[in-house]
Every structure is written in structure tokens, then in C-alpha cells.
C-alpha positions in Angstrom: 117.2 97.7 136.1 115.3 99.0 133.5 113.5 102.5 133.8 110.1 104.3 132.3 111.0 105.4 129.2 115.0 104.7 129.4 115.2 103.2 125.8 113.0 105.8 123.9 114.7 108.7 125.4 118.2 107.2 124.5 117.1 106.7 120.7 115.8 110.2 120.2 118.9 111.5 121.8 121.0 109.2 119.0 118.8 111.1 116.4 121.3 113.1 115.3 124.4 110.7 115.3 121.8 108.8 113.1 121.4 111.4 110.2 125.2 112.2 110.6 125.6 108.0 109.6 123.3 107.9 107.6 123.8 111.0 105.4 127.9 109.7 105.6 127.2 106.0 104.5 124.2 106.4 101.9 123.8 110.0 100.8 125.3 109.3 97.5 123.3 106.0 97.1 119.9 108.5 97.5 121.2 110.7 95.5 121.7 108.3 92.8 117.9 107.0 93.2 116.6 110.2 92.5 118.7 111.1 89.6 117.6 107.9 88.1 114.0 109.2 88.7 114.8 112.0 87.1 116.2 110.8 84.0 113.8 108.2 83.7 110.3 109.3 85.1 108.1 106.7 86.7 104.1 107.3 85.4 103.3 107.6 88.9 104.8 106.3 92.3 102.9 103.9 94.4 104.1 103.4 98.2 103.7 100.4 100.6 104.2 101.1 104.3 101.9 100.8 107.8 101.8 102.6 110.7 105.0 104.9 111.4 106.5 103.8 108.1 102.9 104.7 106.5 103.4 108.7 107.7 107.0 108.7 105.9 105.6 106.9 102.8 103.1 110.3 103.6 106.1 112.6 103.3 107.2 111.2 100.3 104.3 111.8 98.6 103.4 115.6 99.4 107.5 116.0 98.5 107.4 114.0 95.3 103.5 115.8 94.3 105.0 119.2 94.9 108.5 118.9 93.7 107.6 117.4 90.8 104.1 116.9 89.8 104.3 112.8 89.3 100.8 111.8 91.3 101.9 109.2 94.4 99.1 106.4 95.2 99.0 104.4 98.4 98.4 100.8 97.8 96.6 98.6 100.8 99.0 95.6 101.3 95.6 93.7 101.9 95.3 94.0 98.0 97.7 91.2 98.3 97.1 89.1 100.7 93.1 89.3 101.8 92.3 90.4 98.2 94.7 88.9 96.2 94.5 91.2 93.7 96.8 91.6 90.1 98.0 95.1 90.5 98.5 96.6 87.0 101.5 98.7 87.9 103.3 99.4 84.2 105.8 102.2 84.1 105.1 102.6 88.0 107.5 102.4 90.9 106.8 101.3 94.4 108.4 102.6 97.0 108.4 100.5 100.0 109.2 101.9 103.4 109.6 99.6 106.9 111.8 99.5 110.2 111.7 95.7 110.5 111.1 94.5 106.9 108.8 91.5 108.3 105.8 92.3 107.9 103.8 89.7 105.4 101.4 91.8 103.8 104.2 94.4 102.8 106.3 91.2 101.2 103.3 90.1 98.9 102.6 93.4 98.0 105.9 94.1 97.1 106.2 91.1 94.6 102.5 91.9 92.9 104.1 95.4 92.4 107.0 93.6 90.5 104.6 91.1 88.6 102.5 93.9 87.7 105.1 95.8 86.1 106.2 97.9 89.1 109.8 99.2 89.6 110.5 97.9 93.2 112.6 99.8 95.8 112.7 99.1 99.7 113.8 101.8 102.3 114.7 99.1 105.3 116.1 99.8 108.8 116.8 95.8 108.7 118.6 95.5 104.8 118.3 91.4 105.5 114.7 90.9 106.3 111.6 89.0 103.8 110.9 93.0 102.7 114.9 93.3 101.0 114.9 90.0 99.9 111.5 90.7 97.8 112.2 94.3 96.4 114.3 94.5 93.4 116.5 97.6 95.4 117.0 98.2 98.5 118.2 101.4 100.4 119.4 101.3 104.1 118.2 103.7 106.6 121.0 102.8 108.9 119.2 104.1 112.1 121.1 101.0 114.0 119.1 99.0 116.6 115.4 99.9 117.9 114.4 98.5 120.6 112.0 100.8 122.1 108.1 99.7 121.2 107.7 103.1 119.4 110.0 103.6 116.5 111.4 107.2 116.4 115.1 107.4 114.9 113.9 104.9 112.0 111.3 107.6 111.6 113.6 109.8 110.9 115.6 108.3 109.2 112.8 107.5 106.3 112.2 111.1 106.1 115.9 111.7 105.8 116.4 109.1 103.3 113.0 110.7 101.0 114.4 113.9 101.4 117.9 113.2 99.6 116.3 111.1 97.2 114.1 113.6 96.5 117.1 116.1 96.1 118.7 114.2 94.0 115.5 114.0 92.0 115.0 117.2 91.3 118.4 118.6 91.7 117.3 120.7 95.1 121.5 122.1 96.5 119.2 124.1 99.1 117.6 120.9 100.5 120.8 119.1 99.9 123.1 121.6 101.9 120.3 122.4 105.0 119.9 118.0 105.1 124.0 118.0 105.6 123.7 120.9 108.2 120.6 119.0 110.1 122.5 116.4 113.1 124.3 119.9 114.5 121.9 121.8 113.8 119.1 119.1 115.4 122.1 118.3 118.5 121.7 122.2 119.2 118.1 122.5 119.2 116.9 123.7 123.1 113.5 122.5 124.1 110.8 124.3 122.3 110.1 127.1 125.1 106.5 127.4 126.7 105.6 124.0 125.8 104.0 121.6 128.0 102.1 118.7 126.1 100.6 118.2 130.0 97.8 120.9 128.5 96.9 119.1 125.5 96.1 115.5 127.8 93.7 117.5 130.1 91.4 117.9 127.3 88.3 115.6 126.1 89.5 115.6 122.6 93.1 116.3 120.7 94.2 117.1 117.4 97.3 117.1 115.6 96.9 119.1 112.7 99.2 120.2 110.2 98.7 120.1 106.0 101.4 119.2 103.2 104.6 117.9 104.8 103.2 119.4 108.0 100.1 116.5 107.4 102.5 113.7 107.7 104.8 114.8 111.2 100.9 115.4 112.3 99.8 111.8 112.1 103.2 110.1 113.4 102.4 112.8 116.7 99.2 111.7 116.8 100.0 107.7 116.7 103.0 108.5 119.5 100.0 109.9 121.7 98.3 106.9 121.3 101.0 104.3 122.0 103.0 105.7 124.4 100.0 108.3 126.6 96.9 106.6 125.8 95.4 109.3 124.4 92.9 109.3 121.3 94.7 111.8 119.5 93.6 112.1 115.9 95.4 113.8 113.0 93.8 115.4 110.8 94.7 118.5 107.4 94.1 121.8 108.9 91.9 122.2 105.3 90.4 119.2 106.1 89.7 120.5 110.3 88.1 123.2 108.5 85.6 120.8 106.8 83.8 119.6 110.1 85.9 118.6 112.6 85.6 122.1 113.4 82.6 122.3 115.1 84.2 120.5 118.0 86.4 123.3 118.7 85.7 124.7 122.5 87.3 124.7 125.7 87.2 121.0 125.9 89.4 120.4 122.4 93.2 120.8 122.4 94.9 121.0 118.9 99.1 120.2 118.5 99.9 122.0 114.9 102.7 121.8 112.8 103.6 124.9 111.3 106.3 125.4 108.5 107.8 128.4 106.7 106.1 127.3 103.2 102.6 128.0 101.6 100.4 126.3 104.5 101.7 129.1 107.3 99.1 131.2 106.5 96.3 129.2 106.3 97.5 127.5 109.3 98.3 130.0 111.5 94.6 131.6 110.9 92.8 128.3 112.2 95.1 128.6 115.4 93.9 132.0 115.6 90.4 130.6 114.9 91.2 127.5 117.6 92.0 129.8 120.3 89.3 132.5 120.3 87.0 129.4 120.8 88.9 128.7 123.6 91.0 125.6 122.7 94.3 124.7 123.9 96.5 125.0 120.7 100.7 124.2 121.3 102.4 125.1 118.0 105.8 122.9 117.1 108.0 123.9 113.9 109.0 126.7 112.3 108.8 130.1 115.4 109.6 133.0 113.7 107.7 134.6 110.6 110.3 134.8 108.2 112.0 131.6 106.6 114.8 130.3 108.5 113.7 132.1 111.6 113.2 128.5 113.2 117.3 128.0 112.4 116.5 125.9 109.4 115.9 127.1 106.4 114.0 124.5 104.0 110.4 123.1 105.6 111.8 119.7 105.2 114.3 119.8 107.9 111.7 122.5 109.8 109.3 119.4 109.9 112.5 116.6 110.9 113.4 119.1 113.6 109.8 119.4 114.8 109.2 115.8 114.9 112.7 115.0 116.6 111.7 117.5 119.2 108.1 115.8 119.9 109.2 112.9 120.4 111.1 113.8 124.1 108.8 115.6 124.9 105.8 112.9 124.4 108.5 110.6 126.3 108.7 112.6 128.9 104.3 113.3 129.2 104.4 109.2 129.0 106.0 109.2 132.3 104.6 111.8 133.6 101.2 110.0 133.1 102.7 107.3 134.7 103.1 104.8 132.1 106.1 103.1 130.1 106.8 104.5 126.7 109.0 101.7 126.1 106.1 98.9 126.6 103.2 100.2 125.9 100.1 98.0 126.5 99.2 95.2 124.0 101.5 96.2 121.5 105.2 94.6 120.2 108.1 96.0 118.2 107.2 94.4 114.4 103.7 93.4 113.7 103.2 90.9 111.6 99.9 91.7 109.7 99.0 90.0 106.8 
């Protein structure tokens, strides 16, 4: 018999053995990717993804902005299918990221990005799916089978596979060597101390907050709340928090932020300071120490993977403790099919 939470527990703990796979099988296939990239510079990336897959294709982008300076656009797959738009795409490459590779909308919006010019790549958990039979390349994530409702290894896994295409890209040996180091590194990472994610449920209203890479970790938290604890969490740039959300910040607001060793950490760390003296529950996950590398990893890339990795069992763990299933959560199955 089945318990609470038995599958999603077992594929975070895989996590590691994942990236070790995955780094061993495709590294040099990522690597290639990017150097083509660099040789031959898209105008401007375009990305195609929903829901977890969306937050990666989210990754990517603040990576690929940063790193390099080309601009990265999301496209609506509804362009394609509800809109049936021509996407004028010359000189662009779309990146399309998905677990299952199913998804309708994602298939049509792949091929307009081809007819319209677009350099088509797929990042795909399932290589033989509608998704890699549409894109002109396509790139395995190799995260093996997911059966838990809420994807987290996949997850992962996109954000390893970015990350060493990016390095490859822009010809990043730091990022390179810390991605290598990540499945021991990530096997030997204890439970963040002092954290209980119990605190953040008590309260009327949650954040997840983080900016830049931080940004993208933020949402995926935010969405886990959701499907697995019921909870209305909303993520949201801690620029952005600033903006308005802001004035919701008293004793009845909770905040989960993402903080990395890069140029957000000080903005960052002076809205938790901000968050607390209004007296709001803030939980900090990522990078614990002021100096870079104090967190055991030095690049904010992996800082953000490890952060993530370590989340997720502990919003399995606040599922059950809620009472609910984290591998069934209500209304909701493993590949939806929009179109």
C-alpha cells in the first residue's frame, strides 16, 4: 500500500543520482548547444514552456540576459492554437522546455516557431513524445520516470541542462566545475537548520520572493505550495514586492525568500530586514553565509538548484503534515493537455 507523499519524497531523494546521469550521458551534448550559440548568435531567444517547465524556461532567461546580453521573450503557446498567429521569428531560437512533451499547445507553437524562421530546440524528460517529434533538436533531461503529480527531479534537471548549455555558451569553467561537483555536494546537504515551513501556512497571506535566478526557484516554491499544501502562495521579485505588494506586510504575511551570493543579496536581504520589523514571518532558503561559497557552493546557479532541491522535502513533508497527499493532489494529473 501506497503512502502520503511516498513517491515525491523518493524522487527528490533520486535528485542527485539524476544530475550525476544526466551530467554523465548529455553534458557534452549541452555543451555543444551552447558553443553553437556562441559561435553563431541567435537575434534573441524565445522560450515555450507552462507551469514547472515555465519557471526553468524562467531561469534560462535571467542566465542567458546576464551572461550574455541576447534579450529572451516568452511566447504564449495560445499564439498558436487559440490565436493562430504567424510568429515572425528570423534569426530567433526557441527553446522549448517540457517533462511529458504532450502538451498540444507547446507542439503548435513549436512548429510556427520553425515556419517563422525560428531555430527549434526541445529540452524533454520524454525524448519520444508530439514535443521531440516537432522540434528540429532535441536534448534529454534524463531525469527517468515521474510519477509523482508534482514534478521535482525533471525540474531540476531543466535547470541543470540550462545551466551547462549556458556554460558552454559562454565558456563559464567555474559554473562548469561547481555543476560536476553538485549530486555530492546536493547528496551531503543536511536540512536547512531552524526551518519549519509550518510558520509560513499559519499566515493569511505568503510570498515567495526572490529576483534574478532567485525569481525563478521563487515561483516553482510558490506553485509546489499550491499543489501539494493548498496554499495561495504567490511569487513575486523582491523589486517588484517593493512596488506594492508591500503594503501587505504585517503580522498576518509570511514571505519564503531565496537569497543568493550574487548582486540581489543586498537588496534582498534589506527587505527581509524590512519584512520582519513589520512583524512578518520571513524563512530564508539559499546561500547562509555572507561571503560567496559560504552556503558550500560557490556559483548562485547551483546555490539556487540546492535551494530548490532542498524545498521540495521539506514542502513534502508540510503536505503531510497538513494532512494531504502530495502525490495526488486534488483536481490535478501528471501531463495536462492544454491547448
Amino acid at each position: 500500500m501506497k503512502l502520503p507523499g511516498q513517491l515525491m519524497a523518493a524522487e527528490v531523494a533520486e535528485i542527485p543520482a539524476v544530475i550525476e546521469r544526466q551530467l554523465r550521458d548529455n553534458l557534452d551534448a549541452y555543451l555543444a548547444l551552447g558553443r553553437d550559440w556562441a559561435t553563431k548568435p541567435p537575434l534573441f531567444f524565445a522560450t515555450c514552456a507552462r507551469g514547472t517547465s515555465d519557471q526553468a524556461a524562467l531561469f534560462f532567461k535571467y542566465l542567458t540576459e546576464i551572461g550574455t546580453g541576447i534579450p529572451v521573450v516568452s511566447l504564449g503557446p495560445s499564439l498558436a492554437t487559440l490565436f493562430s498567429t504567424d510568429l515572425r521569428l528570423g534569426g530567433a531560437a526557441l527553446l522549448a522546455i517540457s517533462q511529458s512533451g504532450a502538451s498540444p499547445d507547446l507542439v503548435a507553437l513549436t512548429r510556427k516557431a520553425m515556419a517563422g524562421g525560428a531555430r527549434t530546440v526541445a529540452l524533454l524528460n520524454t525524448v519520444d513524445s508530439p514535443l521531440g517529434a516537432a522540434a528540429e533538436e532535441v536534448l534529454p533531461l534524463s531525469a527517468g520516470p515521474e510519477n509523482a503529480v508534482a514534478a521535482t527531479k525533471s525540474f531540476v534537471a531543466s535547470l541543470v541542462a540550462v545551466a551547462a548549455i549556458h556554460a558552454g555558451q559562454t565558456g563559464d569553467q567555474g559554473l562548469l566545475d561547481n555543476l560536476l561537483a553538485l549530486p555530492k555536494a546536493i547528496a551531503a546537504l543536511p536540512r536547512q537548520p531552524g526551518m519549519d515551513l509550518g510558520a509560513l501556512a499559519k499566515s493569511r497571506r505568503l510570498f515567495c520572493l526572490g529576483r534574478g535566478l532567485g525569481l525563478a526557484i521563487a515561483g516553482e516554491a510558490a506553485l509546489k505550495f499550491k499543489e501539494t499544501c493548498l496554499l495561495a502562495a504567490e511569487a513575486t521579485s523582491t523589486a517588484e514586492f517593493r512596488h506594492g505588494p508591500l503594503a501587505l506586510a504585517d503580522a498576518d504575511t509570511a514571505a519564503l525568500v531565496f537569497l543568493l551570493n550574487d548582486a540581489t543579496r543586498p537588496g534582498n536581504e534589506a527587505l527581509i530586514e524590512t519584512l520582519r520589523a513589520r512583524g512578518s514571518t520571513v524563512l530564508v532558503l539559499g546561500a547562509d553565509g555572507k561571503e560567496p561559497g559560504a552556503s558550500g557552493f560557490q556559483h548562485p546557479v547551483c546555490q539556487a538548484i540546492a535551494a530548490i532541491t532542498n524545498f521540495y522535502g521539506q514542502v513534502c513533508a508540510l503536505a503531510m503534515d497538513l494532512g494531504l497527499d502530495p502525490d495526488a493532489p486534488p483536481n490535478l494529473v501528471k501531463a495536462t493537455l492544454t491547448r
